[in-house]
N, C-alpha and C positions, 0 to 999 in steps of 0.2 A: 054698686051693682047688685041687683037681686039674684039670690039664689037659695035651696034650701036645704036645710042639713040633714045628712044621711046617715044614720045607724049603720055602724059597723061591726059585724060579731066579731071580736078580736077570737072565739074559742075556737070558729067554721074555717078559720084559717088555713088552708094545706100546710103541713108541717113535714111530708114525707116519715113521720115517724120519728123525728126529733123531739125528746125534752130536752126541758134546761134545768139540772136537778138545783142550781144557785142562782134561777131569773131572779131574786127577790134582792139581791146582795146590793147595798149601801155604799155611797158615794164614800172614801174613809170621812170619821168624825176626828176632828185633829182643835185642841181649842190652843189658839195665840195669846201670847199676853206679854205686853211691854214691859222690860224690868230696866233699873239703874242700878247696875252694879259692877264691880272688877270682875272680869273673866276670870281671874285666881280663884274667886270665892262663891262663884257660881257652881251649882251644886245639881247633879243628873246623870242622866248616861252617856249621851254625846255632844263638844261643845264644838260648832264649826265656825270657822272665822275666815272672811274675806281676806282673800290678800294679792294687793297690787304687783305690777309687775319693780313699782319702784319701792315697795315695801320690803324687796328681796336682792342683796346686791354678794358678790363673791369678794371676799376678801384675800386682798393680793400675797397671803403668806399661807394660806389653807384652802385646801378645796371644800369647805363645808359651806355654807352657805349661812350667812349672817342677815338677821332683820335690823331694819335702817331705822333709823331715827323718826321716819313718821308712824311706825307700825311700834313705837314705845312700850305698850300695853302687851304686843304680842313678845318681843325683845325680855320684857320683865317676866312674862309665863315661861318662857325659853329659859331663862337663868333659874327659875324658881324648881324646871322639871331638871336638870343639870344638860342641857343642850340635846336632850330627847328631840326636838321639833327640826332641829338645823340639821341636828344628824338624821331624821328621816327627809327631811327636805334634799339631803344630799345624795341621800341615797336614789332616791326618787329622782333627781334632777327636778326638783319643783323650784320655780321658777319665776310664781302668780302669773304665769300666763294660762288663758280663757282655754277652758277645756281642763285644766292639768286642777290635780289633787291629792292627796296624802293621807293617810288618816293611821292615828295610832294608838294602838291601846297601853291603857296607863295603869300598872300593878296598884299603885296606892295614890290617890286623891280625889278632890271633891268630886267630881268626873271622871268615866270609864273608858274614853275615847276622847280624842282630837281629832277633828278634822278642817286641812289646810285647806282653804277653795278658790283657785287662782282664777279672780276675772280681768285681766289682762292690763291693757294701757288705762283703760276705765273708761273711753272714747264715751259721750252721753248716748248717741244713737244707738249705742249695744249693752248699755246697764243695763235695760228691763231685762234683756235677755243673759245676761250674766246673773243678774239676782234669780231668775227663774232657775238658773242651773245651782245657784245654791240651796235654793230647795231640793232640788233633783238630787242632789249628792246626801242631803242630809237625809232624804227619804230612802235611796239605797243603803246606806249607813247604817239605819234604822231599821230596815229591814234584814238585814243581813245578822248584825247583833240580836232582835225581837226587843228592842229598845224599846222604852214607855215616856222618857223625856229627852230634851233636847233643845239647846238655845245654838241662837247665828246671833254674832255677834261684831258688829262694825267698830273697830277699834285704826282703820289706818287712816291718817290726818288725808293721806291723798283722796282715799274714798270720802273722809267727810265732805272733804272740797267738793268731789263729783256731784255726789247728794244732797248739797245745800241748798235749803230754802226748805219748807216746810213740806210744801204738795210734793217734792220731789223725793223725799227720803220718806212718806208715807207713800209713795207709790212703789217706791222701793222694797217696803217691808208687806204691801200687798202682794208683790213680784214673788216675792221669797215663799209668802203662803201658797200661792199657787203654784209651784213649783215643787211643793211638801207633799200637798193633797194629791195633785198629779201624779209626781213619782210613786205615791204610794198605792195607787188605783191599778187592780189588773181586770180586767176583762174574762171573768170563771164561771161567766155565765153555762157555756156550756160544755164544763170538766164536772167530772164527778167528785172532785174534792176541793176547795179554795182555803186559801191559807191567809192567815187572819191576822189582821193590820195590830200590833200590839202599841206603836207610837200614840199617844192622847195629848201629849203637853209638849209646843213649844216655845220657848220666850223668846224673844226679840230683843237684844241690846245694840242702844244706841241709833235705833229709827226715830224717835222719837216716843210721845203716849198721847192721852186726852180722849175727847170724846172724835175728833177725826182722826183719832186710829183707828176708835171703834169702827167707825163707817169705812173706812178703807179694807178693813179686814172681813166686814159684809162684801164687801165687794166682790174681793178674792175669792171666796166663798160661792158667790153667786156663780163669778167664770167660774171656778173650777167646776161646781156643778152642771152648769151646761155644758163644758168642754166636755165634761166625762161625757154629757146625754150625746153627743152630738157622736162621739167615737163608740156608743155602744152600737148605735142606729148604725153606723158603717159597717160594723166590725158584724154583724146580723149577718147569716146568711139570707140567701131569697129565700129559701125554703122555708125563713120565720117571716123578713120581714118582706111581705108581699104589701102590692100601692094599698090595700084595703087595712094591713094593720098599720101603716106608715099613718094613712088617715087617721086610725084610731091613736096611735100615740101623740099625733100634734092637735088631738083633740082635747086631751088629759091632759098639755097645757094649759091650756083654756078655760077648761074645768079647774084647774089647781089656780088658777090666777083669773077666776071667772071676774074681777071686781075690775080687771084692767082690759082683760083679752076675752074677745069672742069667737068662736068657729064657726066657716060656712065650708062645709063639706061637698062638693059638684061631684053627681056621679053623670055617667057616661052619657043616657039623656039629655040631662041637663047641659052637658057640655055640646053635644049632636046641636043644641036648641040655638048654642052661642056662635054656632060656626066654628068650631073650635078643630075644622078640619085636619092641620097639620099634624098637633099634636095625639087626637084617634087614630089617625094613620099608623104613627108608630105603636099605639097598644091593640090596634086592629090583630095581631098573631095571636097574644097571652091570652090562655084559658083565667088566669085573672087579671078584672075587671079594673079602668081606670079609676083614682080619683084625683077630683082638682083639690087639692086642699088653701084654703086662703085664712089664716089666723089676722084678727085684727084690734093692736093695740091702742085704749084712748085713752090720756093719763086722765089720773084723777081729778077731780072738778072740771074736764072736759073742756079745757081754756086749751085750744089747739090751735099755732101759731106757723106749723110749718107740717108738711103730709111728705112721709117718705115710704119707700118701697122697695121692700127687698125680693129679688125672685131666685129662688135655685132650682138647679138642677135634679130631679126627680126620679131618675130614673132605676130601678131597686134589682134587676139585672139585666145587662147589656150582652146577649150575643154575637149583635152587629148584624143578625137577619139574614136574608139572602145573603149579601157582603158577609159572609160568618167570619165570626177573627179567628185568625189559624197563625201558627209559629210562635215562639216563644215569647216575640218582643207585644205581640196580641195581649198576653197576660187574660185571657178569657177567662183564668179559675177565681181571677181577682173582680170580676166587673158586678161584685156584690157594689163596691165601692162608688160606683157609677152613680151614686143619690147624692155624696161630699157634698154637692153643695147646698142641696134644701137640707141634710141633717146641720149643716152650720146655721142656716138661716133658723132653722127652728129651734136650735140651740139657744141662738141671742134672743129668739121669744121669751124661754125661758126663763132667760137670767134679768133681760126685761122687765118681765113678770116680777119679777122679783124688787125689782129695783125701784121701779114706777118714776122713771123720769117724767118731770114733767112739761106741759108745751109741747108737744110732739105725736103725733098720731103718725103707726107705722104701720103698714101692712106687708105680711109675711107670706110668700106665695110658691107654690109647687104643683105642677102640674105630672105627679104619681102615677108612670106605667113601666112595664116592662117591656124590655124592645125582644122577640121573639121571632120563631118561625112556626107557620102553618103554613096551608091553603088559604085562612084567610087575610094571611101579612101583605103588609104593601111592597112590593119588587121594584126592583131597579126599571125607571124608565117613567114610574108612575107620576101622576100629577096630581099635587094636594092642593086643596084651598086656603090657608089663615083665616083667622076673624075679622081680619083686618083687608079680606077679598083679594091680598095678593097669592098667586100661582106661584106655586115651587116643583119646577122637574128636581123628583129624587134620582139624583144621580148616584147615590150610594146610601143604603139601607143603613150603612152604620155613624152615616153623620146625624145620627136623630137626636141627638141632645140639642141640636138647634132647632129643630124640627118644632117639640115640647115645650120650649122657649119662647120660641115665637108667638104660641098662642098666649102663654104664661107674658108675656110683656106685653101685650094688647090690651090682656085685664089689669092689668098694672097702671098703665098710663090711662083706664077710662076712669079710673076712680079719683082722679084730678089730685094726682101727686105733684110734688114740687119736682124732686128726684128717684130716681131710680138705680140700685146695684141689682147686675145678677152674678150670682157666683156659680160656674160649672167646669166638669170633671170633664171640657169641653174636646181638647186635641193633645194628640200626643206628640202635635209638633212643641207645642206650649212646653212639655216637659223636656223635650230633647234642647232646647234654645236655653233654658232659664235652669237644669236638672232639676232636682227630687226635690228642693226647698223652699225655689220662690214661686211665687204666684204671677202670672202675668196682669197686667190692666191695660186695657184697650175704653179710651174714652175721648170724645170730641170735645167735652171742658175741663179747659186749665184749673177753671175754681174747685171742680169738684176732684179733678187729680191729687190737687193741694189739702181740699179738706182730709181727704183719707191715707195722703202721705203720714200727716200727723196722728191719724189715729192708730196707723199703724207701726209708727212710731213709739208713742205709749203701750200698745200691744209688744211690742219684741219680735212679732211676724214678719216674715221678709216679701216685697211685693218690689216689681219691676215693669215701668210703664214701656207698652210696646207702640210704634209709630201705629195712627188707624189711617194708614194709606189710601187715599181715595181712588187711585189710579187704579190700583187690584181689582176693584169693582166688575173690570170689561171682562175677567176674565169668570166671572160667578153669573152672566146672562145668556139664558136660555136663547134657543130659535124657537121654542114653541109654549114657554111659560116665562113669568117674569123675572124668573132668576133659576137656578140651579144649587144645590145644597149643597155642592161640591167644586173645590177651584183647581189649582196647583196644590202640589205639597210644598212649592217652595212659597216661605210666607203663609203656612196655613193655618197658624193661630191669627194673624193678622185678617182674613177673608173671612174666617167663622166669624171676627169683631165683625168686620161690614156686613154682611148676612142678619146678624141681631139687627143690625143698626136701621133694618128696611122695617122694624117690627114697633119702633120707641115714636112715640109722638116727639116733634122739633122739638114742642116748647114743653119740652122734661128735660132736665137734667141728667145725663146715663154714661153709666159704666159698667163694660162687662170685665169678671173677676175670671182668668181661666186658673185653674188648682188644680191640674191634675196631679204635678208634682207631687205637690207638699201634704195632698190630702190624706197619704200612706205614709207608713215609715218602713223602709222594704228592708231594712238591716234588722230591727225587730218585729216584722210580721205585724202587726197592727194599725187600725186607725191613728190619726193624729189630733182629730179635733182642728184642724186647721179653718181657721176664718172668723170663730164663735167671736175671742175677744177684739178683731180689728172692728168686727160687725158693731158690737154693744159701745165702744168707744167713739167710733163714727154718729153713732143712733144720740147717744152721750153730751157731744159736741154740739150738734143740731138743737139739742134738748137745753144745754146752756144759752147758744149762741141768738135763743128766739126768744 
């Protein structure tokens, strides 16, 4: 599709008077590197070590807790510090069960710290995501001490078993970097002071080495660095990141990986020209101006095998419009976060970009407004167009993430994709069914449910396919336009799915992602990054499987 690119002043920006005295602050620099050696003789500040839940058994004449014969290596450090480890294991009730850990410091040896990191029965569908938390522990660890090295260290025969086979124990030891880098990332963009990451070095024992660690630990690297982009972009206020600098930063992808990724930037014109009715409806209030933003990846030597498409949700703050969200469970202070899922989508650009799979041409799409109030907003009752000439009675101002969607999946399916995901911060029925974690999916193919089980699988993400009811339909149709934006709340992440679904060409393959959940962490106040690595593994798969 033609269109043509728009200059954005990232300076003209409204800011309200906000700086950021630390915009400039770096992704942590953390370097991995494979070692062979005995955890006795390994030599740093913190050494953290896996341990199973059958790595850990009570012995029937003491209540301390004893490591069993497949945890040998950890059993032989335990005699070598005089039962230091079992005696804080006991204290602790550590267990190796997922979640649980211990950490303790050591007056004299080659090492400053211990720490124990239970990932539980070792089930495979939850390694990635237990290796992830042993980064996260060694990264809190690290932080807390102002630590500079640190090795994780696989020493229980249970877990070798889990991790056997080569790809699988390098995806493991990527798990674990991601989970370093992550933990160690804070968001001080806008504090007057940031506290500065002193961990540099950690080694890996017993992952394996060679040249596919190296790449596997590119990897990690790559996610984490767009996990973090994807949770700065959230974690922004409106008042920095408005649709005009949202443009500009999925621009500077593009620009940074111009060899892979091009931008076509649509501003409001241009969009007026596409019929892009629905989605101007909703930015019709905002004193700032839409953009459509569309990034577009073609690997290198441009042998393209398969065209996929990913679309998010755009929108950089939700007041819900006339419908204004009011009462606590609204969360209105929070609807900076209303973008979740084009910052994930541009996220996996990124790491993309980086990665340069190849075989695969993907296009990356957001259609960037704010849903407001004026005089000139659209009000309950009104009738929009789509691109795609179907009529929607707004029946509620603040269903407009589907709204933005619609037009955003018309451009999607004209560019003759194979398939399509869209991911949005769509309903809060989706969070009340599935809580704060998983992700809903709403999709009419079994092949494509299945492909992204698996990718989300190797990701650690948690997602839960929901029925796309066809029946609920009767109750989304207008008397005076072709549908209404609005159903029941009972089943109302299921009717937002069929509502997309009047928007997707047949012959595409489509899934809609609802995250409103997972896309916050409300216990620590922050973005989550949620979606980046199921996205790049899905992109991944498609990129091998052509």
């Amino acid at each position: 599709m033609g269109g043509h690119a728009v200059s954005v002043n990232l300076a003209a920006a409204p800011s309200l008077g906000l700086t950021m005295p630390n915009a400039a602050v770096d992704p942590p620099q953390v370097t991995f590197a494979a070692k062979h050696t005995e955890i006795s003789e390994w030599e740093g500040d913190i050494l953290a070590v896996a341990v199973t839940e059958n790595d850990v058994s009570k012995a029937t004449s003491s209540s301390i807790p004893m490591f069993t014969s497949s945890a040998a290596a950890l059993a032989k450090l335990d005699g070598e510090l005089g039962g230091l480890l079992s005696e804080a294991a006991a204290e602790e009730d550590f267990a190796g069960k997922s979640g649980q850990s211990v950490t303790i410091r050591l007056p004299a040896a080659g090492f400053k710290r211990v720490c124990l990191v239970g990932v539980g029965d070792g089930a495979a569908v939850t390694m990635m995501a237990a290796c992830r938390r042993i980064g996260e522990c060694v990264a809190a660890a690290a932080k807390s001490a102002k630590a500079r090295s640190a090795a994780v260290a696989v020493v229980s025969w249970d877990w070798m078993m889990m991790i056997e086979g080569e790809d699988f124990r390098l995806s493991a030891a990527a798990a674990v970097a991601s989970g370093v880098i992550l933990g160690l990332h804070e968001d001080t963009r806008y504090k007057s002071e940031s506290n500065k990451v002193h961990l540099k070095q950690v080694d890996l024992i017993g992952f394996g080495s060679g040249d596919e660690m190296d790449k596997k630990l590119k990897y990690a690297n790559a996610i984490s660095s767009a996990v973090i982009f994807s949770k700065e972009l959230v974690n922004s206020p409106a008042n920095v990141l408005t649709p005009a600098v949202f443009a500009e930063e999925a621009s500077k992808i593009a620009s940074t990986y111009s060899d892979v990724l091009t931008a076509t930037i649509l501003d409001e014109e241009k969009c007026r020209e596409l019929k892009m009715g629905s989605y101007l409806a909703v930015a019709a209030a905002s004193a700032n101006p839409p953009y459509f933003i569309h990034l577009c990846y073609k690997p290198p030597g441009g042998n393209v095998k398969r065209k996929l498409a990913i679309v998010g949700k755009g929108v950089t703050f939700d007041s819900g419009g006339y419908n204004i969200k009011i009462g606590a469970i609204s969360t209105i202070e929070l609807m900076k976060k209303d973008m979740g899922g084009a910052a994930a989508v541009f996220g996996a650009a990124k790491a993309l970009g980086e990665l340069k799979p190849p075989g695969v041409e993907v296009h990356f799409i957001s259609a960037a407004c704010e849903n407001m109030i004026s005089g000139t907003g659209m009000r309950p009752g009104d009738i929009v167009t789509a691109s795609n000439g179907k009529t929607i009675e707004v029946d509620n101002t603040d269903a407009e993430g589907r709204l933005t969607l619609a037009d955003a999946l018309v451009y999607a399916c004209k560019l003759g994709v194979d398939k399509v995901i869209d991911l949005a911060t769509l309903t809060g029925y989706c969070r009340i069914a599935l809580g704060p974690t998983i992700a809903g999916i709403l999709t009419p193919s079994d092949e494509l449910a299945k492909e992204v089980a698996e990718a989300y699988e190797a990701s650690g993400e948690k997602f839960w396919r929901l029925p796309l009811e066809e029946s609920y339909w009767e109750q989304m149709k207008s008397s005076v336009a072709d549908m209404i934006n609005t159903g029941s709340p009972l089943g109302g992440a299921i009717t937002a799915g069929l509502f997309l679904k009047q928007f997707v060409d047949e012959k595409v393959q489509w899934m809609h992602i609802d995250m409103a959940g997972p896309v916050w962490n409300y216990k620590k106040q922050t973005a989550t990054g949620f979606g980046v690595s199921t996205l790049v593994e899905w992109v991944l798969m498609n990129s091998s499987s052509s």
